[in-house]
C-alpha positions as CSV (number, residue, x, y, z in Angstrom):
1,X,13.3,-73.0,14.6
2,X,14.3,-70.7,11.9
3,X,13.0,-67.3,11.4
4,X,13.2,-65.8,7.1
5,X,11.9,-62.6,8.1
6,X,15.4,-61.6,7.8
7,X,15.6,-62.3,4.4
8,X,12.2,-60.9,3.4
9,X,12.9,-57.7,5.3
10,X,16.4,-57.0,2.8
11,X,14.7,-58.1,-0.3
12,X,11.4,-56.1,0.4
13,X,14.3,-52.6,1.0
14,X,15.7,-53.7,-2.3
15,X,12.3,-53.9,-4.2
16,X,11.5,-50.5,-2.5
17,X,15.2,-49.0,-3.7
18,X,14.6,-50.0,-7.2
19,X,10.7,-48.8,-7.3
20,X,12.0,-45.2,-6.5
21,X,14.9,-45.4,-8.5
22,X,12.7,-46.5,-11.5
23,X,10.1,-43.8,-10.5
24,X,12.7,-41.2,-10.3
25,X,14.4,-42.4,-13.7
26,X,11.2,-42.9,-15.9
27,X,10.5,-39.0,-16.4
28,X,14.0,-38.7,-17.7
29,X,13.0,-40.7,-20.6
30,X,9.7,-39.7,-21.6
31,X,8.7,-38.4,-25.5
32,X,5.5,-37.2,-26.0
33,X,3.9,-36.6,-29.5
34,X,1.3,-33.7,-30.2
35,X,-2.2,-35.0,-30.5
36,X,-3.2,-34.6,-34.3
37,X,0.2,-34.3,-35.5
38,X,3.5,-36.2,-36.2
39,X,5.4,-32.8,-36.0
40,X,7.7,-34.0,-32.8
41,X,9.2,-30.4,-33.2
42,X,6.4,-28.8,-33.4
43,X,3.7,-28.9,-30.9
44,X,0.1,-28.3,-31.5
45,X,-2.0,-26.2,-29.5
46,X,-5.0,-27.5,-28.5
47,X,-6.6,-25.0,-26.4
48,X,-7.0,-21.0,-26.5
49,X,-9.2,-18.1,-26.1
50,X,-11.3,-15.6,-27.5
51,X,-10.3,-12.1,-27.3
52,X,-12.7,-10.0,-26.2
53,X,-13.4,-6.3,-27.6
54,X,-11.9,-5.3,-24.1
55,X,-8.7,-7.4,-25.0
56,X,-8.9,-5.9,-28.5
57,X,-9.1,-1.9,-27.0
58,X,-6.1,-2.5,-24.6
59,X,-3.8,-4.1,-27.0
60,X,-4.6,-1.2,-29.7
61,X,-4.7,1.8,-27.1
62,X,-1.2,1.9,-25.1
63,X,-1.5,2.9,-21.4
64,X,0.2,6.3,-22.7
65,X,-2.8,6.8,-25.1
66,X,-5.2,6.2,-22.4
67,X,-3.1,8.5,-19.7
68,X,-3.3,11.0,-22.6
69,X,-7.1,10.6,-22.8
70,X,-7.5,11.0,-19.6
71,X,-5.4,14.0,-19.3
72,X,-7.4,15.6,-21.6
73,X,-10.5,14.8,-19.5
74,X,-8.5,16.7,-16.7
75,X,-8.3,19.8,-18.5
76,X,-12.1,20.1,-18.8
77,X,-12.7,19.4,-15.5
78,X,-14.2,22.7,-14.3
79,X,-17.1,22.2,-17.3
80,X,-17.0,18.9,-16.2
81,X,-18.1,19.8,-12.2
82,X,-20.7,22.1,-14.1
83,X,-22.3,20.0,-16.3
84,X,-21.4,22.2,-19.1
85,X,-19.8,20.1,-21.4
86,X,-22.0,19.3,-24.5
87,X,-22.3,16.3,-26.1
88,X,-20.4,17.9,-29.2
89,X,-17.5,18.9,-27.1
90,X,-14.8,16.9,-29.1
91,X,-11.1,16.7,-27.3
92,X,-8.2,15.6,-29.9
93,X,-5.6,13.9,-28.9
94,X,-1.8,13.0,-30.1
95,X,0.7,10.2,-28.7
96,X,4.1,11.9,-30.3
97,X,6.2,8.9,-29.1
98,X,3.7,6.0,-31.2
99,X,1.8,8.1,-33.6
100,X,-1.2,7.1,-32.4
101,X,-3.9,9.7,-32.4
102,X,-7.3,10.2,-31.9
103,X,-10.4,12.5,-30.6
104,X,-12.8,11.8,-27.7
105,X,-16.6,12.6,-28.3
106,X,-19.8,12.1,-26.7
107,X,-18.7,12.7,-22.8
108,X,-21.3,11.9,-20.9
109,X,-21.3,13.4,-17.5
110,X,-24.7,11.8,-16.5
111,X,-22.7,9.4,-13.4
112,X,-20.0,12.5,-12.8
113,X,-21.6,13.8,-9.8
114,X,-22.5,10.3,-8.0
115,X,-19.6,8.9,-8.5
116,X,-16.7,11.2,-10.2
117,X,-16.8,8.9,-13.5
118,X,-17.8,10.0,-17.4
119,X,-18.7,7.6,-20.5
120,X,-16.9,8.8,-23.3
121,X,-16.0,7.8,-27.3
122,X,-13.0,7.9,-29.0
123,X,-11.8,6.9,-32.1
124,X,-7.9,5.7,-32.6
125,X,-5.8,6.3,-35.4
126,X,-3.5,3.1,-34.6
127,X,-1.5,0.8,-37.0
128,X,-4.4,-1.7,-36.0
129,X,-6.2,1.0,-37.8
130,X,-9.2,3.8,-37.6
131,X,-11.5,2.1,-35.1
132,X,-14.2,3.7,-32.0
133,X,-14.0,3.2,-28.3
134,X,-16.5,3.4,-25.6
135,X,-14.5,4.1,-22.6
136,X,-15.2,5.1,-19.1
137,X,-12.8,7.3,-17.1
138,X,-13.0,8.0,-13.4
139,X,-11.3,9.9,-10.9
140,X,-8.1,7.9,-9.4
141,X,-6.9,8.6,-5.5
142,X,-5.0,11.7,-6.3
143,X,-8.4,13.4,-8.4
144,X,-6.8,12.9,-11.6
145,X,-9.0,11.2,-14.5
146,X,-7.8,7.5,-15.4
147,X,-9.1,5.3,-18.3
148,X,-11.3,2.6,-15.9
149,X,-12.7,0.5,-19.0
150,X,-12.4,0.9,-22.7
151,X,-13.9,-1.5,-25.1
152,X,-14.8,-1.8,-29.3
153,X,-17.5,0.1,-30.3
154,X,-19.7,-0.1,-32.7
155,X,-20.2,2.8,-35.3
């Protein structure tokens, strides 16, 4: 008696050999084409986001505008711890390196004593424009004030 397994066993190696090779091979060779468009240079894009007023306030007020904020918050501290500081109390500040400017108004030290945070506004004098923040800063590790949240607000 003759046994083919033999013969099956090469071919079925061979089928498997050119399978992978194909497998490997086809992603060489694929083209796509945007949905929507017949721009092949071009793609378009299908999904996004919306910005939020959060995204809006971070990408208008650098981190040095808001370590400037805060550093004015610092220098008030002692009215601060008191409870002295009236809601008129009005703090400018001045970014000399972007130009950016502002003043911070309405401090509220309601939340200071529970939990070393104040609710503040500021406006911003960016190349966005004029525009008004409501911002929260709170004390960081080493006691210093730090710009926590800051989002659009309206007038």
């Amino acid at each position: 008696m003759r046994s083919y397994t033999a013969g099956t066993v090469r071919i079925q190696h061979l089928a498997i050999a050119i399978g992978c090779a194909g497998l490997l091979l086809s992603g060489c060779g694929q083209v796509t084409v945007p949905m929507g468009s017949n721009d092949v240079d071009t793609p378009t894009i299908i999904t996004g986001s919306i910005t939020s007023s959060t995204d809006v306030a971070y990408s208008d007020i650098s981190e040095e505008d808001r370590d400037l904020i805060a550093s004015h918050l610092d220098e008030i501290e002692t009215e601060l711890a008191k409870g002295s500081v009236s809601p008129a109390t009005s703090l400018p500040w001045l970014n000399a390196l972007s130009g950016n400017s502002g003043t911070v108004t309405s401090i509220d030290t309601g939340i200071f004593g529970e939990t070393g945070c104040v609710n503040f506004k500021t406006t911003a004098n960016t190349i966005a424009g004029i525009k008004l923040y409501a911002g929260t800063a709170c004390r960081d590790i080493t006691q210093r004030f730090a710009v926590t949240s800051l989002t659009v607000s309206d007038a």
